[in-house]
Structure formats: C-alpha cells, structure tokens
C-alpha positions in Angstrom: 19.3 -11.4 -1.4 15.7 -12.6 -2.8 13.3 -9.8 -4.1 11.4 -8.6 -1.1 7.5 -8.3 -0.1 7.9 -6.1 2.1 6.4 -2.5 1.9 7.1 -0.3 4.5 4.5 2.0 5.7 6.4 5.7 6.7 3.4 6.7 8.7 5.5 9.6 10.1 5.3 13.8 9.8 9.0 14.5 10.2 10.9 14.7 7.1 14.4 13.9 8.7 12.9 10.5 10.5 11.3 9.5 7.2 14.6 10.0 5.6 16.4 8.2 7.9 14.1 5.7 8.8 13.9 4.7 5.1 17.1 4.4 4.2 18.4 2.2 7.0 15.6 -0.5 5.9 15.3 0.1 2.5 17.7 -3.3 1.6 14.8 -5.4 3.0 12.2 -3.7 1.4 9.6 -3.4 -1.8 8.5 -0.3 -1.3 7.6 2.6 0.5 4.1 3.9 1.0 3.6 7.5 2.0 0.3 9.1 3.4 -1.3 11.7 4.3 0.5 12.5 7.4 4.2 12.6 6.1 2.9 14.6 3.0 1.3 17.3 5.0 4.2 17.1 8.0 6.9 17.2 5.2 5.5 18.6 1.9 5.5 16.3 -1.9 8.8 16.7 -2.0 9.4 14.0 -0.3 8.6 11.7 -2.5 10.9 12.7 -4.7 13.5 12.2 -1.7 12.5 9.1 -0.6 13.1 7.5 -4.0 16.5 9.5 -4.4 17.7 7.9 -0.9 16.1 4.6 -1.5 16.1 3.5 -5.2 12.9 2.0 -4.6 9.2 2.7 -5.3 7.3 4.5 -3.6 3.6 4.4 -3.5 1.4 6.9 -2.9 -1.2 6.2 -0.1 -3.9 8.9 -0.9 -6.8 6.6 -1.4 -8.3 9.1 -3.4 -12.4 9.4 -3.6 -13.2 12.5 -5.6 -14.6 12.8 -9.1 -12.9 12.3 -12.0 -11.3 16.1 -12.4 -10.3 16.2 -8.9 -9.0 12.6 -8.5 -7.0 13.5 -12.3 -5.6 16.9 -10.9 -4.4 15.5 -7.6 -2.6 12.1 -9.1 -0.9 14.8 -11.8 0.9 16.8 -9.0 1.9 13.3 -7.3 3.3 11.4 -10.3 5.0 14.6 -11.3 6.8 14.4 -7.6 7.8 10.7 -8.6 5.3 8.3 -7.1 5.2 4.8 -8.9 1.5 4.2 -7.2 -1.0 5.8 -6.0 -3.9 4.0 -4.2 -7.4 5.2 -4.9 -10.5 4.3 -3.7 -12.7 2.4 -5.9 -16.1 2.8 -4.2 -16.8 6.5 -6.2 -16.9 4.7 -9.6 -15.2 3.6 -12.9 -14.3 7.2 -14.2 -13.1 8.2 -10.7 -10.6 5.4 -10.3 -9.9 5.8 -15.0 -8.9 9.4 -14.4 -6.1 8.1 -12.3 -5.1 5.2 -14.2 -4.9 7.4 -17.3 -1.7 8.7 -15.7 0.2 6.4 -14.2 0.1 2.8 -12.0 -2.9 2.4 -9.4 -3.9 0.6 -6.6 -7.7 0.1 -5.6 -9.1 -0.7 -2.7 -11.3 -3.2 -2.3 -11.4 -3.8 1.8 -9.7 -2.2 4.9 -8.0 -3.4 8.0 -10.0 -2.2 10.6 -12.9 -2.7 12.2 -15.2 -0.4 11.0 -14.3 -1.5 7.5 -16.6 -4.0 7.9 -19.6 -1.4 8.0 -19.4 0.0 4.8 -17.1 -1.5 2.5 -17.1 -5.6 3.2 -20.7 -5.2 2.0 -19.8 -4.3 -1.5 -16.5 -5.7 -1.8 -17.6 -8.0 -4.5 -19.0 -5.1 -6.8 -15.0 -3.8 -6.2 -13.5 -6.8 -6.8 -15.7 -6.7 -9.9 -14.1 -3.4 -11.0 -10.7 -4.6 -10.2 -10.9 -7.3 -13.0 -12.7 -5.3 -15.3 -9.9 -2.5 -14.8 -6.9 -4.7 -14.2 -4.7 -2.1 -11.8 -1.5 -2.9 -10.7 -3.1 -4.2 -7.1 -5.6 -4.1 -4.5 -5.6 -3.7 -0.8 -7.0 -6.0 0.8 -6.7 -6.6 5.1 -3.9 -8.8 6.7 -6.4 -8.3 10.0 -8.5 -10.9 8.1 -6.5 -13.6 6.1 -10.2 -15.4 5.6 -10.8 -12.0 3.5 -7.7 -12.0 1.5 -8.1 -15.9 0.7 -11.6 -14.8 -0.7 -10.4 -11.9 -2.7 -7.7 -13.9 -4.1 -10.4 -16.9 -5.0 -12.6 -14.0 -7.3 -8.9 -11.0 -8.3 -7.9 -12.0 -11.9 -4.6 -13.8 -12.3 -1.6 -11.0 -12.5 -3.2 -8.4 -10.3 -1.5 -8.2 -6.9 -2.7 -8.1 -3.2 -1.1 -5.7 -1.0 -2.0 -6.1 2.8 -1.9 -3.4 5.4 -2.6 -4.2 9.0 0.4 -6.3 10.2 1.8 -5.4 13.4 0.4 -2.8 15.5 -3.3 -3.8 13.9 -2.7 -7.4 15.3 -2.0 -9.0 11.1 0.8 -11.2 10.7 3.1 -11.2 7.6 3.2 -15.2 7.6 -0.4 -14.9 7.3 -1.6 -12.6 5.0 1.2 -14.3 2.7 -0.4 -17.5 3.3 -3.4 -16.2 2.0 -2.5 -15.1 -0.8 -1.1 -11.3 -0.5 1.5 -10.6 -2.7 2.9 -8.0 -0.8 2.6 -7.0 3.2 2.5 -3.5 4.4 3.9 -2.9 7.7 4.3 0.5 9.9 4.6 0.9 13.4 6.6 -2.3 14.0 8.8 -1.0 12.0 8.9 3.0 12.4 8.1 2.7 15.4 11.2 -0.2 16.6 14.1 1.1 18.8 16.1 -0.7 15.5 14.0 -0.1 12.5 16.7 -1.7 10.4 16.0 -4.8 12.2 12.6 -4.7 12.7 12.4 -5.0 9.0 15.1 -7.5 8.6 13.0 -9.8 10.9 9.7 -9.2 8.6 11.6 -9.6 5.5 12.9 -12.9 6.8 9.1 -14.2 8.4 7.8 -13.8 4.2 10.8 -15.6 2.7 9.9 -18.5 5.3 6.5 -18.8 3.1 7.1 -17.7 -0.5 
C-alpha cells in the first residue's frame, strides 16, 4: 500500500468515537489532526491515545496566536502529550510562531478555507508566505476551497516545505484538486467522521489522491 496523503480531521468531543473512528481508518491515513473540540470534550490525553491506537502522527490543530511565553508554555504541555505538530498561527509574528518551533515540528498558517478568510488573512498572505520561507516549518495550511490559492502559495513556498489543505468535503474542496494544485497533503473531516462507514469513506479519499500523485 503507497504512503498516504491523507490526514484525517477528528473534529469530534467523544473520546470513545475518536478512538474508534481513528483506528478503523488509520491504514489509509497520514495523520491525524486533533482540535480544539476533541481536546476540551476528551482531555490531552488523547493524544497520547490516538498515537498508541494508530501508530501514526498526530498533529496538533491549536493554531496558536499568543505571544511568545504563552504560545511556548502551551506547545510544552502538547508535545509532552505526544503531538508530532502543532499548527500555529503566523499572523502574531516571528518570535510567536520561534517559541513553538524551538520545541518541536510546526505548521503555519498562511490562508483559511472559509469565507471570511478572505477578510483578514488573504490580504497579507504574502507577508506569511514570507515568514514561511524565512522560517522553513514543516508545512503550511493553505485552503482546498480555493485550488487557485494553493497553486499560488506553492508558486512563492520554498522547495521542501509542505502544503496541507483543509476544506475538502463538507466545505465543498475536493482531494483531486487541492492535490492538483499542489497540496502535499489533504485534510478531510466530516466526510469521513461523519460517514455511516468511516473506514470507507477514507478508503475512497485515499484512493481519489493516488489517482493524481
């Protein structure tokens, strides 16, 4: 079975559904991202479950936007739990996004997948590309909603820094796409947790990338 680019999205509060959820789609995945919601709804801990049931990595979706102590304090407790990644916010500055790197592997963002993402941080998307380069994380987020977008931010990312698109599915992104334009990897949710057969849900998205890579 080819390596997969496939990162599930375990947008869920119940510890027992993100378990099981997880490990019946974990053979065609990446990853696994965890948020806010399963965090609070289940505690850190499950982190540290999630990669014991899984094997895989598992980033953490925190997209963190504090100052530098806060951001450092925060990513601390969540690498200590076992995260691989956690995603930060690049718009605070340099030595808010360094105080996470200085402990472990991050992931900035650089543009959203929804609408409103186009208010506030489209505009300066450039200047976060910018500090992408300058940086050199692991990856960037970038939106699957708008494969025009991820073409661009692929034209200006340094070579060896991956995309990693949210927004397929339920936010109307395709995998196909966002691959075609240059993601690395796709993030996907609620067509997956949210399938009557998650299992195959995945299987089906796992198989959509390979048709492109």
């Amino acid at each position: 079975m080819r390596e997969s680019r496939l990162i599930l999205a375990l947008d869920v509060y119940d510890r027992e559904r993100a378990l099981e959820i997880a490990e019946c789609t974990a053979d065609y995945l990446w990853a696994v991202k965890v948020n806010w919601p399963l965090i609070i709804g289940s505690g850190l801990g499950i982190i540290t479950e999630l990669k014991q049931v899984t094997g895989l990595p598992i980033i953490a979706d925190l997209k963190l936007a504090d100052i530098p102590n806060t951001n450092r304090l925060i990513a601390s407790k969540v690498f200590e739990a076992g995260a691989d990644y956690i995603i930060a916010h690049g718009f605070v500055g340099r030595d808010s996004v360094e105080a996470v790197m200085e402990l472990g592997k991050t992931i900035i963002v650089v543009e959203m997948s929804h609408p409103g993402a186009s208010e506030f941080i489209q505009p300066v998307t450039d200047k976060l590309i910018e500090l992408a380069n300058e940086l050199k994380p692991f990856g960037v987020i970038a939106p699957a909603t708008r494969p025009e977008r991820v073409s661009y931010i692929r034209s200006r990312l340094e070579r060896g820094i991956r995309i990693l698109t949210p927004g397929v599915g339920a936010q109307g992104g395709t995998a196909k796409d966002a691959i075609k334009a240059g993601a690395d990897y796709v993030i996907v949710g609620r067509s997956i947790y949210g399938s009557d057969n998650p299992r195959e849900a995945a299987r089906r998205l796992y198989e959509e990338i390979l048709e492109v890579v």
